[in-house]
C-alpha positions in Angstrom: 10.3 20.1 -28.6 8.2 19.5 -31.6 5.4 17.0 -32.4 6.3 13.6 -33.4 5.7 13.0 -37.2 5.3 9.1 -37.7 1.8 8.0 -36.4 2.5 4.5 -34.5 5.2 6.2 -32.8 2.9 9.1 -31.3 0.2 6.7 -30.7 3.1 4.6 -28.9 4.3 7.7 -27.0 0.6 8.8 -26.2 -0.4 5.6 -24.6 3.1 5.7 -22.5 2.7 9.3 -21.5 -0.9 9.1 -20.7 0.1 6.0 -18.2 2.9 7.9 -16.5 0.3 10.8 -16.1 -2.8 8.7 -14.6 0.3 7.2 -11.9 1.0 11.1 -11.5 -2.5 12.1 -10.8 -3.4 9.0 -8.7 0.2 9.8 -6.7 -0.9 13.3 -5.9 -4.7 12.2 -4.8 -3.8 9.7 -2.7 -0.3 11.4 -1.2 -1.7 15.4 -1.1 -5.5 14.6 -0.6 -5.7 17.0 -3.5 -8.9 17.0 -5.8 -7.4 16.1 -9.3 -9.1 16.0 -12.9 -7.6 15.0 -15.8 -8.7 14.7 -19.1 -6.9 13.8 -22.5 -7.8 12.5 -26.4 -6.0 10.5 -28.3 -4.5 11.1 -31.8 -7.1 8.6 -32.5 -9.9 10.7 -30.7 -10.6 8.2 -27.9 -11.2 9.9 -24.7 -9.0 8.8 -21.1 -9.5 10.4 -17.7 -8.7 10.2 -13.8 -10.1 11.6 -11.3 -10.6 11.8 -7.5 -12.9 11.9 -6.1 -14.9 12.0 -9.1 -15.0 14.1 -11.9 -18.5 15.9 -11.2 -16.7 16.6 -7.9 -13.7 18.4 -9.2 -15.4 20.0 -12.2 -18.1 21.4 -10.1 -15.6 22.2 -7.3 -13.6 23.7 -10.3 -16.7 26.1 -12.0 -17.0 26.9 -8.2 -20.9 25.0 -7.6 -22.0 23.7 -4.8 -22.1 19.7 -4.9 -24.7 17.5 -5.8 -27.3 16.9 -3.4 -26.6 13.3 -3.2 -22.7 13.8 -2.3 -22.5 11.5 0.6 -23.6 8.1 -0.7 -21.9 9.1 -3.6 -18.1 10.1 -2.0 -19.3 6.4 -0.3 -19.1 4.8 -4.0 -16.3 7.1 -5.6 -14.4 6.1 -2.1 -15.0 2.3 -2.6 -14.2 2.7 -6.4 -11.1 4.9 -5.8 -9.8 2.0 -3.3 -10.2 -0.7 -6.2 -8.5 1.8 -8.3 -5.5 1.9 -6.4 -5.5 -1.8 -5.7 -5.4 -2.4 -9.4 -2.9 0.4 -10.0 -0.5 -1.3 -7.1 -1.0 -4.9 -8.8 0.0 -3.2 -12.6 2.8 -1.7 -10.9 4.1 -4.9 -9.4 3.4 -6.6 -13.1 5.0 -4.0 -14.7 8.3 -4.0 -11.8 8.2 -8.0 -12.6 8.6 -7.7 -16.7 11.4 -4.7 -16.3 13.3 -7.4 -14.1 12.8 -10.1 -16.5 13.7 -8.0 -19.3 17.1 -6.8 -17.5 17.6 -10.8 -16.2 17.0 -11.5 -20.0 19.7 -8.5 -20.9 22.1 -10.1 -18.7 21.6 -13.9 -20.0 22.2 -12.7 -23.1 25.1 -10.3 -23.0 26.6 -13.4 -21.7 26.1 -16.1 -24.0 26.8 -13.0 -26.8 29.2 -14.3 -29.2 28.4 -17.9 -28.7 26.9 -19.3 -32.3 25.8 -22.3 -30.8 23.7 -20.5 -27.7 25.5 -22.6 -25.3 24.1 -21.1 -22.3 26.1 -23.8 -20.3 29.5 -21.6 -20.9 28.2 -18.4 -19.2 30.7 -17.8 -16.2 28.7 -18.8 -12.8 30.6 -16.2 -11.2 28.9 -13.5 -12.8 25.4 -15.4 -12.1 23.2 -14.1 -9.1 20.9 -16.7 -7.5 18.4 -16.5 -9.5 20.2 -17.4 -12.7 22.1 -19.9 -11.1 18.3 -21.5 -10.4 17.4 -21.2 -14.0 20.6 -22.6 -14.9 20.2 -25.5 -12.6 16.5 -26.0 -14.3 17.9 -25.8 -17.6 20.3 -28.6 -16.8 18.0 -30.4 -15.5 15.6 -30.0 -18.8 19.0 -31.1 -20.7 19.5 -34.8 -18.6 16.0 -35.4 -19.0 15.9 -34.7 -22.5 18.9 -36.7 -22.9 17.5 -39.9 -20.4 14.5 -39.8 -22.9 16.8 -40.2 -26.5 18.9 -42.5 -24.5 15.6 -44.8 -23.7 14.2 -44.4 -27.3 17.0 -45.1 -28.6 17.8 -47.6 -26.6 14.4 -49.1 -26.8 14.9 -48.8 -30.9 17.9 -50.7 -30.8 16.6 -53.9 -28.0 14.0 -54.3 -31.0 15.2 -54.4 -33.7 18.1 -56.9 -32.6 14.7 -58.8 -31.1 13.3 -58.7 -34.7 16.9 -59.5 -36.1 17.0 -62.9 -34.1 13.4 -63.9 -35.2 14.3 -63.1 -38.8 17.4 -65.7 -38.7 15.0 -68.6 -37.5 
């Protein structure tokens, strides 16, 4: 392993790595009931950290003093904030689950209309469709006849008046 030479990729990898981490840390708080620190800097110098309970808690735990006074009302508030904290980590999971299945619908959508200069979408083999691209084909369709109603009406509308202006000009 070696360190990754081009900057925007380590700052890419860094923000990935430093995500997969916090779930790690958050995992083994919330499954173990372990005390967990973590701190890490950027390549930029910007400074992230997790911890649980808190991380006066697990340092002082960790240089082996005795806990603040105060420890009760504030486990009360570390408690309450680690709760939001897993709330919002369960709703960027579900975010994050929800793009990876678009992206792979997406994948799919397009390895089958692959090869098709036109993008005609309408060829791809409903066979190989599950339910929910059959709904998106069905919406698509649907996009199509009104998009065609709407030229057919225009045009038609086009054509009524200027046969209408036609007859007036051969009074």
């Amino acid at each position: 392993m070696k360190p990754i030479e081009n900057e925007t990729s380590r700052l890419i990898t860094f923000s990935k790595r430093k995500s997969s981490i916090n779930k790690k840390a958050s995992e083994l708080a919330t499954l173990c009931g372990a005390e967990v620190g973590f701190v890490a800097f950027s390549p930029s110098g910007n400074p992230f950290s997790f911890a649980h309970p808190s991380i006066d808690a697990v340092t002082n735990r960790f240089l082996n003093r005795s806990p603040p006074p105060n420890s009760r009302s504030r486990a009360l508030v570390e408690s309450y904030h680690q709760a939001k904290l897993n709330e919002l980590n369960q709703q960027h999971d579900e975010l994050y689950n929800q793009i990876k299945a678009q992206k792979a619908q997406s994948k799919v959508l397009e390895r089958l209309t692959k090869g098709k200069s036109d993008g005609a979408w309408w060829e791809a083999p409903i066979e190989e469709l599950n339910r929910e691209e059959l709904y998106q084909m069905k919406e698509r369709w649907e996009d199509l006849q009104r998009s065609l109603r709407r030229s057919i009406n225009q045009k038609t509308q086009g054509e009524a008046s200027g046969s209408f202006q036609g007859q007036n000009s051969e009074k």
